[in-house]
C-alpha positions, 0 to 999 in steps of 0.5 A: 698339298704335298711336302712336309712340316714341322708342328708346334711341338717340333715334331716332323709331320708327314703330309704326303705318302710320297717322299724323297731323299731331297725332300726329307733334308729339306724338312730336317733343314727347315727344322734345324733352321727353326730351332736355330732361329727361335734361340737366339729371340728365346735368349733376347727375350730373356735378358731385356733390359733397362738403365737405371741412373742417378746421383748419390749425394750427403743428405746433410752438405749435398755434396756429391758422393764418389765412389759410392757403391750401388749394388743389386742386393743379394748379387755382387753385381754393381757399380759407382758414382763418378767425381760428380756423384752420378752413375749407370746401370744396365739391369734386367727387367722387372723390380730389383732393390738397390743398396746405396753405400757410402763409408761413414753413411747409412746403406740405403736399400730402395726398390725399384721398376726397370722397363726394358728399352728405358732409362729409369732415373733414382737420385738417393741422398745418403745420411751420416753416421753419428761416428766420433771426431779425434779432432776439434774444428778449430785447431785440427782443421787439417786433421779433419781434412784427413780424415775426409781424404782417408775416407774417400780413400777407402770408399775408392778402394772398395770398388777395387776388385783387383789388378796387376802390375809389372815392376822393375826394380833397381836398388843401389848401395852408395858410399855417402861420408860420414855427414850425410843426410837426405838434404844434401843428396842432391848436392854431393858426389855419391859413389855407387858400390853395389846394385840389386836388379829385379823384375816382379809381377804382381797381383792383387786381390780384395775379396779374399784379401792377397797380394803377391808378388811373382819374382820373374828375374833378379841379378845383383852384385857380387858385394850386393847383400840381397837380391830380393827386396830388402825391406817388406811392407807385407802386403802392398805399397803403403797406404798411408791413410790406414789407421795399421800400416804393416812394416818388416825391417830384418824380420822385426814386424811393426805397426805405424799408424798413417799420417792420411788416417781417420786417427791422424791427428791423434798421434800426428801435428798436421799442417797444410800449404799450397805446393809448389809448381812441381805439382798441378796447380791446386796441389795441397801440400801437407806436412806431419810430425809425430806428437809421440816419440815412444812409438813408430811414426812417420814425418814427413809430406803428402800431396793430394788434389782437393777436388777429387780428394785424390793423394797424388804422392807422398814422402815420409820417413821413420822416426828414431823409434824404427832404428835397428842396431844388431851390434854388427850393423845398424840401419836408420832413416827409413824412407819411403816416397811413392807417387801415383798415375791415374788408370781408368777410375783409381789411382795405382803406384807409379814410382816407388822409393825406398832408402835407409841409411846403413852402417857397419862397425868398424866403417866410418862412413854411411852406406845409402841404400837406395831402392826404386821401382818403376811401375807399368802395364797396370789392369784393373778389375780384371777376372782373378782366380783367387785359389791362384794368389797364395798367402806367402808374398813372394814366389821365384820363378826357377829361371830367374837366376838365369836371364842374359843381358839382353834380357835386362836391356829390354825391360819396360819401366827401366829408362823411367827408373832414376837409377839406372843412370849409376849402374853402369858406374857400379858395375865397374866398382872394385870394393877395397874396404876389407871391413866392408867386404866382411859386413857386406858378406854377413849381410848378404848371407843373412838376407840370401839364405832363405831363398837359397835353401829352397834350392837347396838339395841337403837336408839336415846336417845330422844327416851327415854326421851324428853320434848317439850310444846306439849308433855310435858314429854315424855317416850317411847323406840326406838329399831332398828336391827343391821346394815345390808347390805340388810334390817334395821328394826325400832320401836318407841314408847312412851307417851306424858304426855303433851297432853296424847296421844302415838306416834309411828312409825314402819319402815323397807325394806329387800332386799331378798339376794343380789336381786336388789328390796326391799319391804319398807314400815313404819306405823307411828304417831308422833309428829313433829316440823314443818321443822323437816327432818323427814327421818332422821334416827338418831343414838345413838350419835345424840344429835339434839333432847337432845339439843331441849329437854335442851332448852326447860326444861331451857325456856320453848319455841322452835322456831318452831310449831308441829304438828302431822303425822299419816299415811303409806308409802308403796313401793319399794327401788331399789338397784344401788349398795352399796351407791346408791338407788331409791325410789318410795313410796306411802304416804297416810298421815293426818297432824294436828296442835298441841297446847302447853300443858305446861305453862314454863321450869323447870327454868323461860319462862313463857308461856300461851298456848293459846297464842302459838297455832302457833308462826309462823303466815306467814307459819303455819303448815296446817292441811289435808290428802296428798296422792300422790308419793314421788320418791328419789334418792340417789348416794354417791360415797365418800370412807369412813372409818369406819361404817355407823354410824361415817362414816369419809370421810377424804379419801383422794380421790374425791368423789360426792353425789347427792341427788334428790326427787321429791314429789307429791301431788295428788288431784284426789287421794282425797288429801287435797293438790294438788302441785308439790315439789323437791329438788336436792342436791349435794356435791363436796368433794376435797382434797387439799395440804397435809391435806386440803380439799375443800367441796362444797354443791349445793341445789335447790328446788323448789315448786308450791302452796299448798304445806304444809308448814311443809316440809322441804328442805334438804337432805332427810334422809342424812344430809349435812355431815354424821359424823358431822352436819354441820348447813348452816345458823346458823345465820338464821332461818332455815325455807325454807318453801315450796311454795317458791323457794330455792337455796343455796351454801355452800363452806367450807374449811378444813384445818385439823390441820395444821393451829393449827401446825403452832402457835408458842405455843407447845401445840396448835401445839400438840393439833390435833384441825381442822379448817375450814372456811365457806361461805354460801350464799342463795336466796329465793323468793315467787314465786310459780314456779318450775323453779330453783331460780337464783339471781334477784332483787326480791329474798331475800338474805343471806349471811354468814362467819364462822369458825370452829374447831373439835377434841377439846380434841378429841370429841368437835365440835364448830362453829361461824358464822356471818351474813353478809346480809341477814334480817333473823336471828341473827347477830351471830350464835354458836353452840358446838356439843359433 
């Protein structure tokens, strides 16, 4: 027969001499067509499968087990029970093993053989741990009913992957009288004053765990403090069934352990009833006092259904223990009341409530603040990309400052808000109380300024005016874009009447979009003092140079040398993730020594230049060009609240920060100096009891000879803490130079304020101070050797104590320190930071 065909190999065999264009598509469609069909029955053949059902039940009770995980070992396929134990599986032929998984119950891992087409049914009957009871059965039966509801809490969670929400958030300030408590808020007439209106999306992931909030619109009073949330739990609503609940109120971070918790009734006197008719019928009401009064914990009531074992609303507050007083403001009876709707399998967040009673000095009344949120449009374990949700908890769309009325008319959430009815009354209100417009005003700058600098186009204010004995008055402008994400682009520039010369410096990277790899470069002369950390990019609150510029208008004199850095760095910053990069630069640069200029301070120090050409004549700065590599790496895994100008680590999490460079010298580049230098630092940061933190800093630096004497060691543009600088070796001279081995070990002990609430003195209690200790001890020897430095005989030691406290009257920082050994430095060392 004639015509064509296709052979089992696809291959077009030629059955006939004769043969025509029509002929030939008819074959080639056939073929196309074949290949077409067999794809699909290949892919269906493929991927047959069976269900797999069943129950998990407690092997002891034999209850039902929610929520009790069924996994495919060595995959994150799965799924889990129902309120009645049972559940579904739709699995791919052939024999898979099993992990059952319970909370508090031994994982079981059975085999078993799916047929396609079949349902395959495998009951599994989970053992109990052996796991202590902080209860007895007869006196703390509620207890132990917690410690089940907190159980089941978490074992529903951890089927959780992920969801969104967006919420609209409504706060408003009240005048309230001097007698006010939460029992008579339903009964008084409340005069609204002030009103804070914000719209967040937010994001939740498990597996890493991130929550994020994306700020899309936000508008508020002129006389309203903040427009951003005033108290932070760090993370999500409270989850008052975790043993460690998180809580930032002004910055000061405490730990509360949960009234649903598995140590509840260790720190907790729990009582239960059946609640009123407000609630579903069934509804148990329970109600908690704290059983310790030198700690933080909550009092208040929880309602959950028995049957599922679900909390359906809560309403606590904090005890005295959580008051704060800065001595201009004072801020008491934290609440907090939340209630839950049902989406899909879990129960999410469906109104928040967060109130505090404020009260200014010199104001007789009491102020409520009173913050609700309303939540909707909830999704469930939907598909995240987890590189997306970023460590810091809050992130400002750059609209969102600018959204018109009608915006905020069409919010949804915003009729079921309870608020909503006062701010039409607030919004006419004219503040008459001069006192309060004063205290509302330090409020408002307190709150506001971390999100405005990232707005901010100033850099520092030293940039704007400094006085040194080189430059003399120096006048110039520093300006720098806003904060982003993936570029930051700065340019100073000013003249020194002193030595009549300009300096300058423009720097920059940008990655393009969200690609990893990011062109950075920076064109630079400037004036310096030698050991200046140089990479440092100061803020607008950074005070560093202003104190220098104090000391030396009044003597006259500083203690270092300057010199001058002309030059260009130029290469490339890798992007690890959002906390995380690499460095790899060029530096082509000409150091050279600079001689004073001015003879005295304003007030006395009389000087004579030329006896100041260098002042310090073991490491004087070194003229010549450096050309060579300069390699940093920097990794923070610390969560922070807040921006990245007051980043406050106080998260109550453990987090790490490595900090390495390596810098080279090269001389067949035509460099004047030929050496080898690096530094390693890095930090360990623990928390502690309730609101005690442990904090650990390791730097080991090392570097061979002919190395400038100028630069210094440290932390490479991030400073030993970002939110306050805290100066190891305040007793010391500070030098470090290169050509020397380093090694240093910084121990500090946060106590928060817990050691000022255990003072018998009211207002000492009240008053939020913190206070630290610290321990610095180092050793630096003369060796010109790359080796890490330990101890030995020949190495020259340091040793010192000190003590310190923040939050004074809210915005002062004060350290004391004393040398214990050491021949550097003076005996004692103090400094006041504002």
């Amino acid at each position: 027969m004639g015509g064509g065909g296709i052979d089992l190999s696809g291959n077009i065999v030629d059955r006939s001499r004769k043969s025509d264009s029509r002929c030939r598509s008819t074959v080639w469609f056939v073929y196309l067509f074949a290949i077409i069909s067999l794809f699909p029955l290949t892919t269906f053949a493929q991927n047959e499968t069976g269900t797999l059902t069943g129950f998990v039940f407690d092997a002891e009770t034999e209850d039902p087990l929610p929520y009790a995980n069924i996994i495919v070992t060595g995959t994150s396929k799965g799924t889990y029970t129902n309120n009645m134990g049972a559940y579904s599986i739709k699995l791919p032929e052939g024999e898979v093993n099993i992990r059952y998984r319970f909370l508090s119950f031994q994982d079981t891992v059975i085999t078993v053989q799916i047929t396609a087409g079949e349902e395959t049914e495998q009951t599994v009957y989970l053992k109990p741990e052996v796991m202590s009871m902080d209860v007895t059965v007869s006196s703390n039966r509620v207890a132990r009913e917690m410690q089940n509801l907190a159980r089941m809490r978490d074992q529903q969670k951890s089927n959780l992957s992920s969801y969104q929400a967006e919420v609209y958030k409504l706060a408003i300030l009240s005048n309230v009288g001097r007698e006010f408590t939460y029992q008579k808020l339903d009964s008084i007439n409340i005069e609204p004053i002030a009103y804070s209106e914000r719209r967040t999306k937010l994001n939740y992931v498990s597996d890493p765990e991130r929550y994020t909030e994306t700020l899309v619109a936000n508008r508020a009073s002129e006389n309203f403090f903040s427009e951003y949330d005033f108290f932070s739990t760090g993370g999500e609503p409270l989850n008052l069934n975790d043993d460690e609940i998180s809580l930032s109120i002004l910055s000061e971070s405490i730990t509360v352990v949960g009234p649903i918790s598995q140590r509840a009734g260790q720190f907790y006197e729990l009582y239960d009833d059946e609640a009123d008719s407000t609630w579903p019928e069934g509804t148990v009401e329970v109600s908690f006092y704290p059983k310790k009064d030198n700690r933080p914990l909550f009092k208040g009531k929880a309602w959950y259904d028995p049957d599922t074992k679900t909390v359906l609303g809560v309403d606590v507050k904090l005890n005295e223990y959580a008051e704060t007083n800065t001595g201009t403001f004072k801020i008491s009876d934290l609440r907090y009341k939340q209630t839950y709707t049902k989406v899909g399998d879990f129960w999410l967040p469906e109104t928040t409530e967060l109130s505090a009673i404020l009260e200014f000095i010199g104001t007789k009344d009491k102020i409520l603040y009173k913050d609700e949120w309303t939540w909707t449009r909830h999704k469930v374990n939907q598909e995240v990309q987890t590189e997306n949700i970023k460590l810091n908890t809050i992130n400002i769309l750059s609209d969102a400052h600018q959204k018109e009325e009608a915006y905020w008319d069409s919010l949804s959430g915003k009729p079921k808000n309870s608020n909503t009815r006062l701010l039409s009354q607030v919004e006419q209100n004219q503040e008459k109380s001069v006192v309060l417009k004063v205290g509302m005003s330090v409020f408002r700058s307190f709150f506001r300024l971390p999100y405005q600098l990232e707005r901010f186009y100033i850099t520092n204010p030293s940039h704007l005016y400094k006085y040194n004995r080189v430059q003399g008055h120096y006048v110039g402008l520093g300006l720098r874009t806003p904060v982003h994400d993936n570029y930051e682009y700065r340019a100073l520039a000013g003249y020194g009447f002193g030595n009549n010369s300009w300096s300058y410096k423009l720097s920059g990277y940008h990655f393009p979009g969200d690609f990893f790899l990011a062109p950075e470069a920076s064109y630079f002369k400037q004036t310096l003092q030698q050991y200046q950390d140089y990479e440092y990019n100061r803020t607008p609150i950074d005070f560093f140079e202003f104190r220098q510029t104090i000391n030396a208008l009044t003597t006259g004199s500083t203690g270092n040398n300057y010199f001058e850095r002309e030059g260009v760095n130029a290469g490339l910053r890798f992007r690890l993730n959002t906390e995380s990069f690499f460095r790899v630069l060029y530096m082509d640069e000409t150091h050279r020594s600079l001689n004073a200029t001015q003879r005295s301070g304003l007030f006395w120090g009389e000087l004579e230049p030329v006896e100041f050409q260098n002042n310090d004549p073991v490491y004087p700065a070194e003229e010549g060009k450096i050309r060579g590599l300069y390699l940093h790496l920097h990794h923070d895994t610390r969560q922070y609240l807040r921006t990245q100008f007051l980043r406050d680590y106080n998260i109550r999490e453990f987090g790490w920060l490595v900090d390495a460079v390596l810098e080279k010298g090269i001389q067949s580049w035509e460099s004047d100096f030929d050496y080898n230098r690096y530094k390693v630092g890095l930090k360990f940061y623990w928390p502690v009891f309730s609101s005690h933190f442990f904090q650990t800093d390791i730097i080991m630096a090392a570097s061979d000879r002919e190395t400038p004497n100028q630069r210094l060691l440290t932390y490479n543009g991030y400073v030993v803490d970002d939110y306050v600088r805290f100066r190891p070796f305040n007793t010391v001279d500070y030098r470090q130079p290169l050509g020397h081995r380093v090694s240093e070990i910084n121990v500090r002990y946060k106590f928060g304020s817990s050691l000022t609430r255990s003072i018998p003195i009211g207002f000492i209690q009240k008053s939020g101070i913190q206070i630290s200790t610290i321990l610095t001890a180092g050793i630096l020897d003369r060796n010109d050797s790359l080796e890490p430095l330990i101890p030995h005989s020949e190495a020259e030691a340091q040793v010192e104590i000190g003590i310190a406290a923040s939050k004074i009257f809210g915005v002062f920082y004060a350290e004391f320190s004393k040398k214990l050994y050491g021949r550097f430095g003076n005996s004692y060392g103090i400094s006041v930071i504002f």
